[in-house]
N, CA, C and O atoms as CSV, one atom per row, in Angstrom:
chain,resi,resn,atom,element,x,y,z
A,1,UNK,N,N,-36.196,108.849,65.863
A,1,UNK,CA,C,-35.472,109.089,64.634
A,1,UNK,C,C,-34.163,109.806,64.950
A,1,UNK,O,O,-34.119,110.965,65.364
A,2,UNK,N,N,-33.296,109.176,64.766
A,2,UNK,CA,C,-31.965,110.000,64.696
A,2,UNK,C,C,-31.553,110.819,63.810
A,2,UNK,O,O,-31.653,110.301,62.698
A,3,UNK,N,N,-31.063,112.037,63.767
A,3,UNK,CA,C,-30.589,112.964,63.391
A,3,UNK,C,C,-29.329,113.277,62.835
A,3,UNK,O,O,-28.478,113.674,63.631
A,4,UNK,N,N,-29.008,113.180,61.586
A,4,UNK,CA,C,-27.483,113.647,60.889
A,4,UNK,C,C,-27.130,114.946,61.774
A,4,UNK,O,O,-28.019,115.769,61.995
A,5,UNK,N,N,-25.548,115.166,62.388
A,5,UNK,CA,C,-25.212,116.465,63.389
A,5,UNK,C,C,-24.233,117.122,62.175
A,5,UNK,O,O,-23.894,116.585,61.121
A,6,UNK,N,N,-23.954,118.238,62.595
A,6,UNK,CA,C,-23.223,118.693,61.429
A,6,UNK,C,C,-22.596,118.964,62.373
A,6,UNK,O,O,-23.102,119.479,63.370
A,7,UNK,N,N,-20.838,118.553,62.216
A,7,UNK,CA,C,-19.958,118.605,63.067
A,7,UNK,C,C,-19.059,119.730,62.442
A,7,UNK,O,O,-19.541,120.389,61.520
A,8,UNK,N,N,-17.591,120.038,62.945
A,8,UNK,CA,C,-16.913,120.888,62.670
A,8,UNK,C,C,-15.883,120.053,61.691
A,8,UNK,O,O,-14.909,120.489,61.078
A,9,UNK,N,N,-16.304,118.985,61.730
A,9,UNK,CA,C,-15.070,118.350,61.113
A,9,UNK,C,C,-15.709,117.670,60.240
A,9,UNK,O,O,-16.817,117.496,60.748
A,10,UNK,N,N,-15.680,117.025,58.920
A,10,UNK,CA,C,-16.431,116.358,58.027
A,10,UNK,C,C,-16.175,114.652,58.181
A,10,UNK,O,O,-17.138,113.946,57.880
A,11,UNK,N,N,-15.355,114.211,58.479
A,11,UNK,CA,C,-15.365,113.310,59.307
A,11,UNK,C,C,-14.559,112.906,60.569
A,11,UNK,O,O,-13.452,113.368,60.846
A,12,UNK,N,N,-15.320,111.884,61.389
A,12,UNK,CA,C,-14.628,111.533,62.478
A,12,UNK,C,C,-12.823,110.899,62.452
A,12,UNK,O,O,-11.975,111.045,63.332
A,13,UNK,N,N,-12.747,110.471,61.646
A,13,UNK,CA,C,-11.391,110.027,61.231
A,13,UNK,C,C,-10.349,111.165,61.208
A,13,UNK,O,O,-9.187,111.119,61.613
A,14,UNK,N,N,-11.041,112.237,60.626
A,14,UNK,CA,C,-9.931,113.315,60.143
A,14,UNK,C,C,-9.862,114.152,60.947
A,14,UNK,O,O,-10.526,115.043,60.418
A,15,UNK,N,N,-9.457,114.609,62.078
A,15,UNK,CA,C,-9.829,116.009,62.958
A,15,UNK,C,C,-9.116,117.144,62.482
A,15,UNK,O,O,-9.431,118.299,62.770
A,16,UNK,N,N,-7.897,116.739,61.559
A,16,UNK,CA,C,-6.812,117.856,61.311
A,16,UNK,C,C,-6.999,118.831,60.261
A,16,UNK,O,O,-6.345,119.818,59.924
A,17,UNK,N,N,-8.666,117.994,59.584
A,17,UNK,CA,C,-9.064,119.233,58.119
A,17,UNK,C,C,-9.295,120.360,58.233
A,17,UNK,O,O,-9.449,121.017,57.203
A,18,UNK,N,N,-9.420,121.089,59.710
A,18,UNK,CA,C,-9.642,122.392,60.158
A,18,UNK,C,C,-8.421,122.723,61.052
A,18,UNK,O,O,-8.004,122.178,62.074
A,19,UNK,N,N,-7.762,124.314,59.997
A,19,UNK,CA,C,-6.882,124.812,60.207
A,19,UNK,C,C,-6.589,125.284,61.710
A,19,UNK,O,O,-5.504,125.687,62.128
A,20,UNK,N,N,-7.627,125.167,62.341
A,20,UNK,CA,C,-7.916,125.519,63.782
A,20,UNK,C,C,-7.016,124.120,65.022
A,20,UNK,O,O,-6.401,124.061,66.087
A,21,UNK,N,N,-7.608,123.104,63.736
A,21,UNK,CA,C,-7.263,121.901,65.114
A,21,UNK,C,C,-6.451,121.831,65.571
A,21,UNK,O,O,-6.480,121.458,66.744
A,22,UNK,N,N,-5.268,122.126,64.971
A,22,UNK,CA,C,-3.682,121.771,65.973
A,22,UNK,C,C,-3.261,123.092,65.900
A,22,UNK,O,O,-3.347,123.885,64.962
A,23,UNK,N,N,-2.609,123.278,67.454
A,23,UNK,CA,C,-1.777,124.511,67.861
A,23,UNK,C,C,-2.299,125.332,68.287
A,23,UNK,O,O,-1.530,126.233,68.623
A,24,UNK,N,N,-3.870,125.628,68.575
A,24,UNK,CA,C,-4.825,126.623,69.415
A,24,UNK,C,C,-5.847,125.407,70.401
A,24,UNK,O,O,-6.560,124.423,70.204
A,25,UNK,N,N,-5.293,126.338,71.647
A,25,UNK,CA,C,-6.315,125.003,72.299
A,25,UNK,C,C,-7.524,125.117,72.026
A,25,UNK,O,O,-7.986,126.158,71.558
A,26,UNK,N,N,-8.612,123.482,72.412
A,26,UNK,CA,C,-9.671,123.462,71.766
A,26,UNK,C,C,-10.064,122.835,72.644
A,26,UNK,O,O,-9.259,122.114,73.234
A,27,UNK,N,N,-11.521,122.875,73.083
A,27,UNK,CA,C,-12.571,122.337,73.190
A,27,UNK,C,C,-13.014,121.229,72.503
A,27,UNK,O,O,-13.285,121.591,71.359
A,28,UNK,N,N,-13.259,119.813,72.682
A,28,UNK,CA,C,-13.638,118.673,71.961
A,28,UNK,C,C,-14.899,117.941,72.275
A,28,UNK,O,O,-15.188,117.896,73.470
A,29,UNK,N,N,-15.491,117.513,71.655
A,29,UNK,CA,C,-17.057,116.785,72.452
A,29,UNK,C,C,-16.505,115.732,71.087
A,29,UNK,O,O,-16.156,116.071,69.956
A,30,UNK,N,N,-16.604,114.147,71.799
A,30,UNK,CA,C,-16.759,112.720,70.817
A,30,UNK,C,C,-18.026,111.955,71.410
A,30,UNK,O,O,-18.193,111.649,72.591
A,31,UNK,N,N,-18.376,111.856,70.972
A,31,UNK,CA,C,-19.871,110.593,71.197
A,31,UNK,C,C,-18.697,109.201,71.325
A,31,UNK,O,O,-17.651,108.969,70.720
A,32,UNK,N,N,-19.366,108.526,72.298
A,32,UNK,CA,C,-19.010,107.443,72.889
A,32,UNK,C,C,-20.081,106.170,72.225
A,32,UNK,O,O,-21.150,106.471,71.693
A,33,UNK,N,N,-19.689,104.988,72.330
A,33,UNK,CA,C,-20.179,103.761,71.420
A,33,UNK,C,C,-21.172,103.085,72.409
A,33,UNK,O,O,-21.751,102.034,72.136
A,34,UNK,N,N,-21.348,103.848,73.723
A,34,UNK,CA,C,-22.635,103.821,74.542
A,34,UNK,C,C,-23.493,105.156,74.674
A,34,UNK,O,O,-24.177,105.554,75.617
A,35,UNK,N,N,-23.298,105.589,73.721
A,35,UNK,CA,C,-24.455,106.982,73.632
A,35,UNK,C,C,-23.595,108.122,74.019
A,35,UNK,O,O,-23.590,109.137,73.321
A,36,UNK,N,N,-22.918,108.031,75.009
A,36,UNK,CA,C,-22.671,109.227,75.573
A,36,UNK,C,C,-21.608,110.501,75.147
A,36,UNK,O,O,-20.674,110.362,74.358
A,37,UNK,N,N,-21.826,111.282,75.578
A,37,UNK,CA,C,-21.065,112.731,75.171
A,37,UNK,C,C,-19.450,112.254,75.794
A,37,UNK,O,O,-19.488,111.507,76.771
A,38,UNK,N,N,-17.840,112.716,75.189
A,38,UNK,CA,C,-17.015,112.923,75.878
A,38,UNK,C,C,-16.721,114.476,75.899
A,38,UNK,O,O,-16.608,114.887,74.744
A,39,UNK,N,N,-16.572,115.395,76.774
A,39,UNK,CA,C,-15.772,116.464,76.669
A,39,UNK,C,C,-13.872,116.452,76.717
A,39,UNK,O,O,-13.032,115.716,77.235
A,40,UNK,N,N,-13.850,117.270,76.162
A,40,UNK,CA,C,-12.128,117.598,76.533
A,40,UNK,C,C,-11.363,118.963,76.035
A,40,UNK,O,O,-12.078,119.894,75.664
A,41,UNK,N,N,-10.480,119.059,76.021
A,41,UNK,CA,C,-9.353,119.994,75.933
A,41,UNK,C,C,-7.983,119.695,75.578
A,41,UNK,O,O,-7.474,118.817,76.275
A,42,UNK,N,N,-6.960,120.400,74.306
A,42,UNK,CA,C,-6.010,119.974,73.998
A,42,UNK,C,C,-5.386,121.195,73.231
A,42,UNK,O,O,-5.903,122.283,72.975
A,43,UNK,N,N,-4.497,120.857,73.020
A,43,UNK,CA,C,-4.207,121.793,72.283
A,43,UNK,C,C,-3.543,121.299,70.849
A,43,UNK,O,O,-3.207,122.074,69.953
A,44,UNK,N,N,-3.390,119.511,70.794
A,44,UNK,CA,C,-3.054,118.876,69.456
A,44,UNK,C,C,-4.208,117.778,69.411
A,44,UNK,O,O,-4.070,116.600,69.741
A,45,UNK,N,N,-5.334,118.363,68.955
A,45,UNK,CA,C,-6.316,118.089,68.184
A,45,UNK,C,C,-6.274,116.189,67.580
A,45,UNK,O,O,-7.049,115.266,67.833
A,46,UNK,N,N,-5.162,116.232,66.831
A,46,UNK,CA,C,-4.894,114.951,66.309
A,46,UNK,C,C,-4.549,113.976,67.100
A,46,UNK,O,O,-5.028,112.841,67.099
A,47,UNK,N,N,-3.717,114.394,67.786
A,47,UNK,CA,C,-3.050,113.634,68.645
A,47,UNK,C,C,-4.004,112.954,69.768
A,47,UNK,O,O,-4.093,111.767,70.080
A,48,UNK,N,N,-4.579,113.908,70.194
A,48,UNK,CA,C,-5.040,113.953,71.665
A,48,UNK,C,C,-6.529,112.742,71.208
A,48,UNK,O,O,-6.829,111.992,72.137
A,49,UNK,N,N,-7.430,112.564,69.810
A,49,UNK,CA,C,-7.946,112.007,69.295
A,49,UNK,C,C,-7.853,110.791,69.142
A,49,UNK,O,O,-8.606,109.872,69.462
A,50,UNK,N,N,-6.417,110.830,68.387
A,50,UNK,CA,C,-5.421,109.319,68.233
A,50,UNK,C,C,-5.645,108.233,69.230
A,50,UNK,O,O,-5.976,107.061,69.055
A,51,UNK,N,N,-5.408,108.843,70.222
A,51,UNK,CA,C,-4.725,108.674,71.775
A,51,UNK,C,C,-6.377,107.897,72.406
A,51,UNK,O,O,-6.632,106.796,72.895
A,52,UNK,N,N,-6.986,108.775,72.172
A,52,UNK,CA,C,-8.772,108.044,72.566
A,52,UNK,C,C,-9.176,106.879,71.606
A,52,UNK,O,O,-9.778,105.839,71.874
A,53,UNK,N,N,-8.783,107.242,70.654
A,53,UNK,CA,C,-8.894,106.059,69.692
A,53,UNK,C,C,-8.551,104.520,69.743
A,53,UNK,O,O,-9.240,103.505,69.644
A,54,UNK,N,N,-7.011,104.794,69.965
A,54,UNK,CA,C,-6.303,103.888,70.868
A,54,UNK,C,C,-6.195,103.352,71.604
A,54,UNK,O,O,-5.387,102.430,71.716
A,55,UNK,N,N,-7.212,103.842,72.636
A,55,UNK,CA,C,-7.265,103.225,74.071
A,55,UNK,C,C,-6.596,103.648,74.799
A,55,UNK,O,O,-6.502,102.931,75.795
A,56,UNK,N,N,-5.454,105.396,74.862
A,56,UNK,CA,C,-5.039,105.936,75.480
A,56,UNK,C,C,-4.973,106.926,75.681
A,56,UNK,O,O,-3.987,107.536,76.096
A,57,UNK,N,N,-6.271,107.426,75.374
A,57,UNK,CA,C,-6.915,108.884,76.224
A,57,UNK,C,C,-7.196,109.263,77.311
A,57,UNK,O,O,-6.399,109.926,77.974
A,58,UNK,N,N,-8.368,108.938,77.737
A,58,UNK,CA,C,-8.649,109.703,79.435
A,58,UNK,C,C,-9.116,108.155,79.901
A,58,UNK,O,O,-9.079,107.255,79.063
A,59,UNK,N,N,-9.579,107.876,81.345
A,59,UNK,CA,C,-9.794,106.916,81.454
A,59,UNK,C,C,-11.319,106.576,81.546
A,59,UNK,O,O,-11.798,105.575,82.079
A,60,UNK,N,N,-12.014,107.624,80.909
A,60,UNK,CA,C,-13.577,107.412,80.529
A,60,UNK,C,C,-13.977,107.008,79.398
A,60,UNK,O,O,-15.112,106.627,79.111
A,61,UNK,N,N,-12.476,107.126,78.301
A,61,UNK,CA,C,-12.820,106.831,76.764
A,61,UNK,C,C,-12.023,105.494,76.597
A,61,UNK,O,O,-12.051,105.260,75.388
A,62,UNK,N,N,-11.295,104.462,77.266
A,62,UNK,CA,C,-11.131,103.611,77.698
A,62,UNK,C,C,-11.724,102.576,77.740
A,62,UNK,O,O,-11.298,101.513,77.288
A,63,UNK,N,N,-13.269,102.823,78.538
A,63,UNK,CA,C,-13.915,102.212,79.320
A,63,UNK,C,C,-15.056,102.577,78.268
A,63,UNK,O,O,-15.799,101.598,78.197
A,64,UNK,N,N,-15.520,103.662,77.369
A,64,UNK,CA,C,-16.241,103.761,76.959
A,64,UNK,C,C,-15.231,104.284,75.446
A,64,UNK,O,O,-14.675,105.381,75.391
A,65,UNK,N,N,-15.184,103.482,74.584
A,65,UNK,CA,C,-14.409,103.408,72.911
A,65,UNK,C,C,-15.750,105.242,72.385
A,65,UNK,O,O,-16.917,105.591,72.561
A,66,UNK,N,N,-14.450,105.788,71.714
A,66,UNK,CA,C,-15.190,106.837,70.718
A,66,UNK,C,C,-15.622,106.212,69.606
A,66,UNK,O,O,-15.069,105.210,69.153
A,67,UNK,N,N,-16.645,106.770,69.092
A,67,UNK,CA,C,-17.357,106.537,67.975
A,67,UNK,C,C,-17.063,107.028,67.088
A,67,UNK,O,O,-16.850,106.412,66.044
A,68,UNK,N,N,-16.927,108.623,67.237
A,68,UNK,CA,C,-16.655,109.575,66.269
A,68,UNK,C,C,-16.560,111.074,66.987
A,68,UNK,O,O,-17.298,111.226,67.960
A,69,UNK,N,N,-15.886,111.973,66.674
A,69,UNK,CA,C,-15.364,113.533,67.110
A,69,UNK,C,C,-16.667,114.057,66.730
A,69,UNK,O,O,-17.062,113.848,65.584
A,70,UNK,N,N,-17.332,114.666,67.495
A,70,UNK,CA,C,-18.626,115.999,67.005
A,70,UNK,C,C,-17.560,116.399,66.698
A,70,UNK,O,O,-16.802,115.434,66.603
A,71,UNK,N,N,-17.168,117.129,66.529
A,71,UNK,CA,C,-16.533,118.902,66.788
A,71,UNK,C,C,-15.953,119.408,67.571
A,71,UNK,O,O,-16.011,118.780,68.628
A,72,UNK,N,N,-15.250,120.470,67.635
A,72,UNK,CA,C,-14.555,121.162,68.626
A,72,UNK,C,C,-14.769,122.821,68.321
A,72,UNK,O,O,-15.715,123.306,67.701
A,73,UNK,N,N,-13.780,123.458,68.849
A,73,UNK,CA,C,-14.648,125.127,69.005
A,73,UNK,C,C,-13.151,125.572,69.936
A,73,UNK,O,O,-12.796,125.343,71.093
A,74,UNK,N,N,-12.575,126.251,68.868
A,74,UNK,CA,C,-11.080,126.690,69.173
A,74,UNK,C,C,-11.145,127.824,70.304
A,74,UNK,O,O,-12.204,128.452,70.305
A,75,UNK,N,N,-10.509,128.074,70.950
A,75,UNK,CA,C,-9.957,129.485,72.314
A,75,UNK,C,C,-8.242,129.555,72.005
A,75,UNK,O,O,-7.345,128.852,71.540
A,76,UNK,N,N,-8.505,131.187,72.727
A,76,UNK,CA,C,-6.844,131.686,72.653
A,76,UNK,C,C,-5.854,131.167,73.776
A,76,UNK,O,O,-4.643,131.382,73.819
A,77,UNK,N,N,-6.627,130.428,74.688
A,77,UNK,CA,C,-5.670,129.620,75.751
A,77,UNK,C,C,-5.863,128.899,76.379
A,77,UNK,O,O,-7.063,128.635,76.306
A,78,UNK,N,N,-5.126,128.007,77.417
A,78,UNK,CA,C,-5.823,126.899,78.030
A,78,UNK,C,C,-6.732,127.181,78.988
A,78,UNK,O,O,-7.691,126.434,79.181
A,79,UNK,N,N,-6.561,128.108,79.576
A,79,UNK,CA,C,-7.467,129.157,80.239
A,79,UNK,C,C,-8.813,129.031,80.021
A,79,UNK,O,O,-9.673,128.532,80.747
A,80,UNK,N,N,-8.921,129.651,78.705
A,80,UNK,CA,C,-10.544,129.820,78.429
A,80,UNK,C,C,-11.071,128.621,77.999
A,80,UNK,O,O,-12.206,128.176,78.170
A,81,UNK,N,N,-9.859,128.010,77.259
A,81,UNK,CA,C,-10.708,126.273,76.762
A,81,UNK,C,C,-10.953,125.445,77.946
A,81,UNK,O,O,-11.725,124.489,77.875
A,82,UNK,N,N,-10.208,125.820,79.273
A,82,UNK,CA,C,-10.868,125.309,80.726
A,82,UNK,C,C,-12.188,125.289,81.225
A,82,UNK,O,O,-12.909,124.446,81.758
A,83,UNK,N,N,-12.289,126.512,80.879
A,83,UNK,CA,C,-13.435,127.480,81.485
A,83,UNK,C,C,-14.387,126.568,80.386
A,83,UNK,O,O,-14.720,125.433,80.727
A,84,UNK,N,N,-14.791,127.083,79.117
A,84,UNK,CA,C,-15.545,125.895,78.172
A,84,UNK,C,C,-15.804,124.974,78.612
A,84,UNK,O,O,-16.993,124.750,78.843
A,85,UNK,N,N,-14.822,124.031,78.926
A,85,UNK,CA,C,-14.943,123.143,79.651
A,85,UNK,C,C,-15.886,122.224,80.566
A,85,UNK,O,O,-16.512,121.164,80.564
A,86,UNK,N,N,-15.513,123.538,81.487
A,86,UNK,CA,C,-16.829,123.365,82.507
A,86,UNK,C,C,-17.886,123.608,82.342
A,86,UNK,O,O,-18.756,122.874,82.810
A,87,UNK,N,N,-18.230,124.840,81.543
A,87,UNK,CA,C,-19.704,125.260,81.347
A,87,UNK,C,C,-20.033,124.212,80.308
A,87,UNK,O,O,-21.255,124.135,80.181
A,88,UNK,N,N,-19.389,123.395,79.536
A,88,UNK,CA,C,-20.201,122.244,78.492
A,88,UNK,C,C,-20.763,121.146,79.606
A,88,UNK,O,O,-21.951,120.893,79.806
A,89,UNK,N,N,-19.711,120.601,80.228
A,89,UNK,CA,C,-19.720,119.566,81.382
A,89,UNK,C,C,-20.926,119.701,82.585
A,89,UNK,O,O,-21.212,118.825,83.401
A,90,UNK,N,N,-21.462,120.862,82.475
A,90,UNK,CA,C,-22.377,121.021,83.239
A,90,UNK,C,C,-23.742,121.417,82.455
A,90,UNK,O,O,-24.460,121.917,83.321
A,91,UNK,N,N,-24.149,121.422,81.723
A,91,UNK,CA,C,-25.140,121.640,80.341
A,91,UNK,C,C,-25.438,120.165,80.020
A,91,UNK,O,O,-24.592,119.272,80.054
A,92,UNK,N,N,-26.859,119.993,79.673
A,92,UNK,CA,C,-27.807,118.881,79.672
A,92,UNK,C,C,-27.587,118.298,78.305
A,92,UNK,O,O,-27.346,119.260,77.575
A,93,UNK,N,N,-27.558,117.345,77.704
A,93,UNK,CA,C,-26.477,116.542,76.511
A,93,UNK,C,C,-27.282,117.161,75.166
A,93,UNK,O,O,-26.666,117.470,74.146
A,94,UNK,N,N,-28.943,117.319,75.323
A,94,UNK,CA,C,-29.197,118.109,74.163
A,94,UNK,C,C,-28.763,119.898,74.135
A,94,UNK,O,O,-29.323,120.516,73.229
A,95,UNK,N,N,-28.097,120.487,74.787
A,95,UNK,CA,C,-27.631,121.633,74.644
A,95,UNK,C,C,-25.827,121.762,74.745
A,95,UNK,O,O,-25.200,122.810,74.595
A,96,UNK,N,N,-25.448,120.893,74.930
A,96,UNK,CA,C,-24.211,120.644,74.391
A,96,UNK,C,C,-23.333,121.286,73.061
A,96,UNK,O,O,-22.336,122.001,72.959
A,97,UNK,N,N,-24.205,120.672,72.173
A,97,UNK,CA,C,-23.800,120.510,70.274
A,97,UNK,C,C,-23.785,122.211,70.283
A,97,UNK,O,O,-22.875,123.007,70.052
A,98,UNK,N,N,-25.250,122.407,70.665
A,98,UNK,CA,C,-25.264,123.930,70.413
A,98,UNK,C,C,-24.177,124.872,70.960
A,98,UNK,O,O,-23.616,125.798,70.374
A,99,UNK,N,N,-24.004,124.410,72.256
A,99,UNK,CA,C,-22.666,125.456,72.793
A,99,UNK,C,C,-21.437,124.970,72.129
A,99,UNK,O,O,-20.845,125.981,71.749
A,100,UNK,N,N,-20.780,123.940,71.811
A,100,UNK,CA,C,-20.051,123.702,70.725
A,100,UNK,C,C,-19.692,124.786,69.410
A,100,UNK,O,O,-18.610,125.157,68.956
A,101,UNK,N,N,-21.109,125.112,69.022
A,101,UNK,CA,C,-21.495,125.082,67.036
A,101,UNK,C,C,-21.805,126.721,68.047
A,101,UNK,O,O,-20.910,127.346,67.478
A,102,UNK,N,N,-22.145,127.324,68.632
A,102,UNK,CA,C,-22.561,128.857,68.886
A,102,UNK,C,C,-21.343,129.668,68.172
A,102,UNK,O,O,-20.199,129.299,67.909
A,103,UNK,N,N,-22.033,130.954,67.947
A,103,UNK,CA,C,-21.258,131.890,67.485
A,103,UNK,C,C,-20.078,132.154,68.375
A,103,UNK,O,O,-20.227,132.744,69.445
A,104,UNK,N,N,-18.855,131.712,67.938
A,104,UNK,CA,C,-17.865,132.290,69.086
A,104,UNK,C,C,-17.739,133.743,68.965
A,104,UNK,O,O,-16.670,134.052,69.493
A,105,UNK,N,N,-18.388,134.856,68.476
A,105,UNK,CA,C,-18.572,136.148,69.403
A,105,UNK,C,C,-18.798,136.315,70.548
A,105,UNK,O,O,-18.233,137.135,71.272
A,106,UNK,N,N,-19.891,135.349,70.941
A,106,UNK,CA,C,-20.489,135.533,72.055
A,106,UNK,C,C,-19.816,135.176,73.203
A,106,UNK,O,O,-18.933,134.325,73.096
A,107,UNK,N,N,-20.062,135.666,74.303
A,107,UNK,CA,C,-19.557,135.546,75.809
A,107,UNK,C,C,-19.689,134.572,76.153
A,107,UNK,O,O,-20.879,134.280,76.030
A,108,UNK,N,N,-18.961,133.547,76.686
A,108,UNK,CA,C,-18.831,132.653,77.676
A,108,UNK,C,C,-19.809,133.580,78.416
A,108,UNK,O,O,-19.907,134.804,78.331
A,109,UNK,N,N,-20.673,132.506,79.338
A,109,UNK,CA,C,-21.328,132.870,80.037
A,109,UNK,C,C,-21.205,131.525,81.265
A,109,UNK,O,O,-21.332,130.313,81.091
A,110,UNK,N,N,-20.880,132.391,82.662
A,110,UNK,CA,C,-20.158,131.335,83.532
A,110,UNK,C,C,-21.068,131.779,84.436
A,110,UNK,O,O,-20.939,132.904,84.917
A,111,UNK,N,N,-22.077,130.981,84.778
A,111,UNK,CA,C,-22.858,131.198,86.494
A,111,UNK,C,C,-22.477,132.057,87.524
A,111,UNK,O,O,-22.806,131.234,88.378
A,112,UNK,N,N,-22.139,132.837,88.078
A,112,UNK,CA,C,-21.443,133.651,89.216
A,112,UNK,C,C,-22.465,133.032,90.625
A,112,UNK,O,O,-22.321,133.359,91.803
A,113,UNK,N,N,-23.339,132.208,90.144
A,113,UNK,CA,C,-24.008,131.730,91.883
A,113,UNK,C,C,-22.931,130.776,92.270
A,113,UNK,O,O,-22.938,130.518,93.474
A,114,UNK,N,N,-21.957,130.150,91.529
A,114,UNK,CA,C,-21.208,128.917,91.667
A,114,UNK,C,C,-20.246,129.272,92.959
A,114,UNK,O,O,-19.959,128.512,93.883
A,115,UNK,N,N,-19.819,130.660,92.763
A,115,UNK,CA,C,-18.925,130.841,93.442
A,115,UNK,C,C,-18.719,131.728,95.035
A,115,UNK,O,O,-17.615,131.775,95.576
């Protein structure tokens, strides 16, 4: 049984209804039209969407068409929306959404065995 997700955005079409999306970089997760999770990073929300939409996003969303934007989960720089990044990209696809949708109070929490 599949599951309605409650995304950050009310629909996939619109990414720009949250005052957040353009001009603070962000964190992005889109479901792909073969199941799969995309991650990313931008800092124009709309654009950077458009662009996957189009067929001229990254060359994984290309090869694999978006379906629709989960959500995204704003940071104060490209820095930390890097860092996000990685710790989503390495997290198992059902714990994903959740680090997405988590309280942004909370700490990034980055492995220190990595390094």
């Amino acid at each position: 049984m599949k599951r309605d997700l409650v995304t950050a955005t009310p629909t996939a079409d619109a990414p720009s209804q949250s005052p957040k999306a353009n001009g603070a970089w962000c964190l992005y997760l889109i479901e792909c039209r073969n199941g799969s999770y995309y991650a990313g990073i931008t800092n124009h929300l709309d654009a950077r969407y458009a662009a996957h939409m189009a067929g001229r996003g990254a060359r994984y969303t290309r090869a694999n068409p978006p379906l629709r934007l989960l959500g995204f989960r704003s940071y104060p720089d490209r820095a930390s929306a890097s860092r996000a990044e990685w710790v989503i990209k390495q997290l198992p696809r059902e714990r994903k959404l959740a680090f997405l949708f988590a309280d942004s109070s909370e700490q990034l929490r980055i492995p220190t065995s990595i390094f």
